[in-house]
N, C-alpha and C positions, 0 to 999 in steps of 0.2 A: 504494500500500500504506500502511496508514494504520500513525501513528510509535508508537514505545515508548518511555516512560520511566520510568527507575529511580532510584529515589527510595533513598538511603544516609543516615541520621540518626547513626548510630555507629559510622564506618568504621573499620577497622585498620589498618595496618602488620606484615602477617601476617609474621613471620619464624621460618623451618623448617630446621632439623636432626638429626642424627642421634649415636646414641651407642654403644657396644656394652652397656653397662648401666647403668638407672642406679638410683642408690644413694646414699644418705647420707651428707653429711657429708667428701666428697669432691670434689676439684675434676675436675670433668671434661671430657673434652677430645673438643671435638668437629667435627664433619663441615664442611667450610664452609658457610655458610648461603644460605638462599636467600630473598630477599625479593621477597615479593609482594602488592599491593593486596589487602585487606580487606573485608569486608563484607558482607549478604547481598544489597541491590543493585548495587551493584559488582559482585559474580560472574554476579550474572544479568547485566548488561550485557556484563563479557568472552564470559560463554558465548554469549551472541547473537553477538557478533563473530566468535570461533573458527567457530561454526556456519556464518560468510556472511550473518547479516545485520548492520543497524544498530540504533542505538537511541541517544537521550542519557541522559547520567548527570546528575543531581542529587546532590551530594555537597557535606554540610558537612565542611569542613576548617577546622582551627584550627593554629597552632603550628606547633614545626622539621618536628615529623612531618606533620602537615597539610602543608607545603612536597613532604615526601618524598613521600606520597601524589601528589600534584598530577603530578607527574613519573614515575611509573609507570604513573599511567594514563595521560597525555598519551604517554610509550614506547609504550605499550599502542595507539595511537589511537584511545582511546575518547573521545567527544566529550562533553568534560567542561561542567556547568554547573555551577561553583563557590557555595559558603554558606557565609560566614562561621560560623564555630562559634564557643562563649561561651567556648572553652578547646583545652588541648592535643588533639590527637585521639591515639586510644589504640595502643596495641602491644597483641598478640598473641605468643605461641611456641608452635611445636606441635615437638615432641623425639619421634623415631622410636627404640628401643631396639630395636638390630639383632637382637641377641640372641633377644628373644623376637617381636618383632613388634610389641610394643604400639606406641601413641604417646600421647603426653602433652601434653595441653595446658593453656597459661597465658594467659588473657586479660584483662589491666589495666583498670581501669576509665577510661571517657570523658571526659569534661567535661559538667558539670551547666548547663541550661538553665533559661529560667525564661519568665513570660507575654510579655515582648517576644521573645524566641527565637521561640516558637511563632507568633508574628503574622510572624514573618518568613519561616516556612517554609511558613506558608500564604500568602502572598504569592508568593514564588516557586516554587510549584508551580501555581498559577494564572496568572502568567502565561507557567510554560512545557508548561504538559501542552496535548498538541496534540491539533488537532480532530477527535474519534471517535476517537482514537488510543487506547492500551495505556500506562496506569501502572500499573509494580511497586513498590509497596512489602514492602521484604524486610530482615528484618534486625529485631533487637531496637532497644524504645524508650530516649531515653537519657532518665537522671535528671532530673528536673522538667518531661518534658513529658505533657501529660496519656494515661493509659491507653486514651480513648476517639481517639486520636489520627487512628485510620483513619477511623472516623465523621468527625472534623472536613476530613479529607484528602476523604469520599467525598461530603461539603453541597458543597463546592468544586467539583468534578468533575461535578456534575449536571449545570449548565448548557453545560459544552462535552459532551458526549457520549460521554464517555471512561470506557473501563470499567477501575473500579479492584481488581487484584491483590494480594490481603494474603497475605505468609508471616511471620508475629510467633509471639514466644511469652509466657510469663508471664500476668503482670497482663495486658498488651493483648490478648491472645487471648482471656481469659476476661471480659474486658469484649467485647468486639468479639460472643464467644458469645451476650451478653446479647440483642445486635438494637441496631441502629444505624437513623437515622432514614432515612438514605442507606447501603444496605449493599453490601458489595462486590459487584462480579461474580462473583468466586472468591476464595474461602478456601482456605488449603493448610495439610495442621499434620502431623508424621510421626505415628509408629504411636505414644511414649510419648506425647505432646500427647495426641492424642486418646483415650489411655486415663484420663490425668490428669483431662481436661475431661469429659468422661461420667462415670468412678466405675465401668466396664466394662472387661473383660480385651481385650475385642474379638479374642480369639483365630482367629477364621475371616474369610475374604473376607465373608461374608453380613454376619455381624455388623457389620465394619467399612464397608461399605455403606448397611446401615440409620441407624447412627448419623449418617454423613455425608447419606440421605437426610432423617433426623429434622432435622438442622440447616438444610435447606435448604427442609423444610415450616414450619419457623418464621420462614422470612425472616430469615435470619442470612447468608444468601450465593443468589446463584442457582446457583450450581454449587459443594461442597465435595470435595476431592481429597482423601486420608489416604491418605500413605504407609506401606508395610507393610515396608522394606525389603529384603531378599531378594527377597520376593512381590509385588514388584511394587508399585503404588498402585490405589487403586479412584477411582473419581468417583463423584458421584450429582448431577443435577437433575432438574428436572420430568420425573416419567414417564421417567427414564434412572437404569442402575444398570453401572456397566462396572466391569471389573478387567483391568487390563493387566501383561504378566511381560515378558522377554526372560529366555534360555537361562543359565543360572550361567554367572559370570565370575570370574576370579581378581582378588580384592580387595587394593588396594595402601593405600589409604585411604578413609576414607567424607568426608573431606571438601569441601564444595563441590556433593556428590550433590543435594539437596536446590533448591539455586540452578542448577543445569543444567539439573534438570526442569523447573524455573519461565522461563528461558531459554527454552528449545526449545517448551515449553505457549507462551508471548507468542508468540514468532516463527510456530509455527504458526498463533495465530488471527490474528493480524496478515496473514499472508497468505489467507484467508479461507477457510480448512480448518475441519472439522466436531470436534466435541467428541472423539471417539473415536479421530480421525487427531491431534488435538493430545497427547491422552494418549500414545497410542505415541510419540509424538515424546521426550515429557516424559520417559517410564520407559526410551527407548533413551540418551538424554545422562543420566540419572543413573546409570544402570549402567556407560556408558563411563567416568562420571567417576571411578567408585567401583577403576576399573583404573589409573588416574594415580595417582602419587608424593606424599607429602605435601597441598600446598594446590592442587595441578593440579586444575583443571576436564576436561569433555567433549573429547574431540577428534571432528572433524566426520567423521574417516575410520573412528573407533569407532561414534560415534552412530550414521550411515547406516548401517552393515552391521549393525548391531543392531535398527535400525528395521524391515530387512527381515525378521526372525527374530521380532520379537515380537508375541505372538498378546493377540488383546482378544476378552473374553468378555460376555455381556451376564447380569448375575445376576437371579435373584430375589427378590420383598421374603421377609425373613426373617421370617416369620408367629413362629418360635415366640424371636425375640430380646427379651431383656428390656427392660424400658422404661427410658432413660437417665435417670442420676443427675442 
């Protein structure tokens, strides 16, 4: 079965609580906390794990936190390859208020990178992305490394045979948008991203289908995924348009949804399953994830009995959708 790796450029130090409300100007006092590795490769890697499979992590760390990281995931047994980082690695809070339900999140900024960072991290993703194998890259870019960063990550990847996974947002996605000389195998962005990036409500499965087809008649990706939330995510490539759902579930958190599906998406083509089996896979661990506590991921005994439930439909091109912005 050919390997996975997950690529982490701006991991956290996720630490999670709870409050009865919160409010201004007040000290408050709260729930004991819970800490948990960071990041949106990272998560796809625990999620592979929880799931039953493997994968290695690529994770720059810097600093005491970089230390604490290190040791989470090593608990974790996730088989870490460490990268130096140019600075501290960052913290994260996400605060639950019991009260009403919400949750609150606060995430610090990184440590700034510059041209020798970048030669570093192209360096060691070359020589550890394995042969034919699955790299994820997931997770925002950090400060001073270039926006076209996947392009530079997917010239590298050509020659081992390895297809590269982008889930970024920002700047690098709307560069990445542009076309890359080496483009991903899959592009993933949820429902705001891609409305953002078009300039489209994308209010219907069709529409958000065409668009994702439209990006992948441009050679921007050979397969793009847009998450709908609730509804599920659609995919599009050559000559293929799916939307896959599973059944409403009680929502505890949404986060982590997003790195489950992408999690479950590798592991199943990793183990050499068809476009449409990998999606179900993808939209059953992000709905199980979305029933965990704060920054909890998938559980593999949610995923599979969701995976059994969840229906994949094949759509049509939307003749009467507007032409993207």
């Amino acid at each position: 079965m050919p390997e996975i790796l997950t690529v982490t450029l701006n991991p956290t130090v996720d630490l999670s609580t709870a409050v009865d409300h919160v409010v201004p100007g007040e000290k408050l006092r709260c729930a004991p906390p819970v800490t948990d590795p960071g990041g949106g490769g990272i998560n796809v890697a625990r999620a592979i794990r929880l799931l039953g499979g493997e994968s290695r992590a690529l994770v720059a760390l810097g600093g005491h936190n970089g230390d604490k990281l290190r040791c989470l995931l090593e608990g974790e047994g996730i088989r870490l390859i460490p990268l130096q980082a140019p600075g501290e690695t960052r913290l994260s809070l996400a605060v639950m208020e019991e009260a009403t339900g919400r949750q609150f999140r606060f995430v610090l900024p990184g440590p700034e990178w510059n041209a020798a960072g970048l030669k570093a991290v192209l360096a060691a993703i070359t020589t550890a992305v394995p042969e034919g194998g699955h790299v994820v890259l997931s997770g925002s870019v950090p400060d001073g490394l270039p926006d076209d960063i996947a392009g530079c990550i997917g010239a590298k990847l050509a020659a081992r045979g390895a297809r590269l996974i982008v889930d970024t947002s920002g700047p690098a996605l709307a560069r990445l948008a542009e076309g890359a000389e080496v483009p991903p195998f899959l592009l993933r962005m949820d429902q705001g991203e891609a409305r953002a990036l078009s300039g489209l409500a994308l209010d219907s499965r069709a529409e958000s289908a065409e668009f994702a087809a439209g990006l992948v008649a441009r050679g921007v990706a050979s397969v793009v995924v847009v998450g709908r939330g609730a509804d599920g995510s659609v995919l599009a490539a050559e000559g293929v348009r799916l939307h896959a759902v599973t059944p409403p579930v009680p929502v505890r958190s949404k986060v982590g949804a997003g790195d489950s599906f992408l999690g479950a998406f590798a592991l199943s083509l990793s183990r050499g399953e068809d476009l449409a089996t990998a999606l179900r896979w993808g939209v059953a661990a992000a709905s199980a994830a979305v029933m965990t506590d704060a920054t909890g991921l998938c559980t593999r005994e949610d995923t599979e009995a969701l995976f059994g439930r969840c229906a994949v439909t094949g759509l049509a091109a939307d003749r009467r959708a507007p032409a993207q912005g």
